[in-house]
N, C-alpha and C positions, 0 to 999 in steps of 0.2 A: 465150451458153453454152447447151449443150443436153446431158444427161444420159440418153443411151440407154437405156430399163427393158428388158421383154422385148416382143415382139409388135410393135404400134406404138405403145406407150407411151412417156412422155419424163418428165422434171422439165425447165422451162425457167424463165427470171424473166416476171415479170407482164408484162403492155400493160394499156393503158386498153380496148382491145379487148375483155377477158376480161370485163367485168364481166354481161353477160345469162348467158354459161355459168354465170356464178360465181353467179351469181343462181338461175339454175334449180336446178344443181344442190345449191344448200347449203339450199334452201329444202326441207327435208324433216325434219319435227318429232324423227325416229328420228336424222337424225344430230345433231341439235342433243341431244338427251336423251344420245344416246350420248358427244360431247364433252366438253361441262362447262355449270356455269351461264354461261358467260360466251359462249358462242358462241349466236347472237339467232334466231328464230323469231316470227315469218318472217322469211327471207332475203331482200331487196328488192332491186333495182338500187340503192336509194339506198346501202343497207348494205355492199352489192359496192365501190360507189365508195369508201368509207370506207375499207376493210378496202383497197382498191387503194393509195389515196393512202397511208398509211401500211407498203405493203411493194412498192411500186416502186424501187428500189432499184438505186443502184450496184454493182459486186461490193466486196468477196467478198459473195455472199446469205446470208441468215439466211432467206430465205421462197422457195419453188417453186410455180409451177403446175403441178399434174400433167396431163398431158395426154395424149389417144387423137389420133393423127393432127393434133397441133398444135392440140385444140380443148380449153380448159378441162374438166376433168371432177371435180377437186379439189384441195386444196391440202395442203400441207406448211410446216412452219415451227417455227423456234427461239418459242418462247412465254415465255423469262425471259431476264432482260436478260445481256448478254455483257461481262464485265470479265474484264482479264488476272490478278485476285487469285483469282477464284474458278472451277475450275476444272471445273465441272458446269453442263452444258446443260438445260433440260427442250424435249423437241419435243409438239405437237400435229399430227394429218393425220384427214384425213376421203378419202372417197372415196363418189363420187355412187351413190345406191342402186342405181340401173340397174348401176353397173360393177363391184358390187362383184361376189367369188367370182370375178373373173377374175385372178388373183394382182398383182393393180397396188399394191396398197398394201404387200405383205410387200416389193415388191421397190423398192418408192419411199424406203421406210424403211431397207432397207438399202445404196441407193445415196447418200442422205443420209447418215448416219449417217458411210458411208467417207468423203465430204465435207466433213462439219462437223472431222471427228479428220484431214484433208487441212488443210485450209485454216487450223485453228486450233490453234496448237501447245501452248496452254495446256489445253487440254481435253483431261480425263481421264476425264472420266465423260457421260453421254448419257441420263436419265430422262426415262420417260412414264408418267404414271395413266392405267389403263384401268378401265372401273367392269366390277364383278363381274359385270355382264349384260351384257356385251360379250367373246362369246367369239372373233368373229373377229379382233378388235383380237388380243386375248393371243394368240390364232396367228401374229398376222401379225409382233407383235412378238418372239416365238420363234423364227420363221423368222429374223428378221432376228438374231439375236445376243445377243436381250436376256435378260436374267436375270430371274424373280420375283424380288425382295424381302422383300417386306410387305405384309400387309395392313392398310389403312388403316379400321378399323370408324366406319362411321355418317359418312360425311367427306365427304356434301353430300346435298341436298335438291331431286327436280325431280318434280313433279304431285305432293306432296305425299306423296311418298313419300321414306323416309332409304337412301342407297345406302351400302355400302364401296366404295375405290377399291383397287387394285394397283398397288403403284409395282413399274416394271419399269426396269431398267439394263445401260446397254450398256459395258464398259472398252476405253479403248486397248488395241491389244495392244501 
């Protein structure tokens, strides 16, 4: 399965292939700050493997590789667990510092997004926290459909400093 973005951009599912891309490029302190505390710095091959083995995967995907000309540049993915009782997804995506400003992610997010409310008919709702110092994230997920919320005051901790988050939401139409 292969998801046309714009340019030569794609979403496709992982290979074991991926993991040096995936490696180089999540190995950068700014996207790990800008994600959450849960996403590791440094980003190793070991870490890539990990992070593979765990979303290689059958269809329908809950995770994409995003990619320029078929070669990993970042990822996408459902980030909370997927039951038919509850009907809200939360995504996380990054996008390698070299590509970013090149509209890959407004548009990986909203090709996702029409994917997840495709493939899952339980889902009604589509949340992502972006931290308040992350302004391209909040563009890219305006671009894509999503709605501010809320802000989330003091709602994690990275270099010893307290951020707020913005939960943003996308509804079926």
């Amino acid at each position: 399965m292969l998801i046309r973005l714009h340019k030569n951009f794609s979403l496709r599912p992982w290979r074991l292939t991926d993991r040096e891309d995936l490696a180089f490029h999540g190995n950068d302190k700014k996207i790990a700050d800008d994600c959450d505390y849960g996403f590791p710095h440094p980003y190793t091959v070991d870490v890539a493997e990990g992070f593979l083995a765990r979303n290689i995967m059958d269809p329908p995907y809950t995770s994409f590789c995003i990619a320029e000309n078929d070669q990993c540049i970042g990822s996408i993915s459902c980030v909370s667990r997927m039951h038919p009782l509850n009907p809200t997804l939360e995504i996380g995506y990054w996008v390698g510092y070299a590509k970013q400003g090149q509209g890959v992610g407004k548009h990986a997010v909203r090709a996702f997004t029409d994917y997840l409310f495709n493939q899952f008919e339980f889902i009604e709702r589509i949340e992502a926290f972006v931290s308040e110092t992350n302004m391209g994230s909040q563009k890219t997920l305006t671009f894509a459909g999503f709605m501010r919320e809320a802000v989330l005051q003091k709602r994690y901790r990275i270099n010893n400093q307290i951020f707020s988050d913005y939960l943003y939401a996308k509804f079926r139409s």
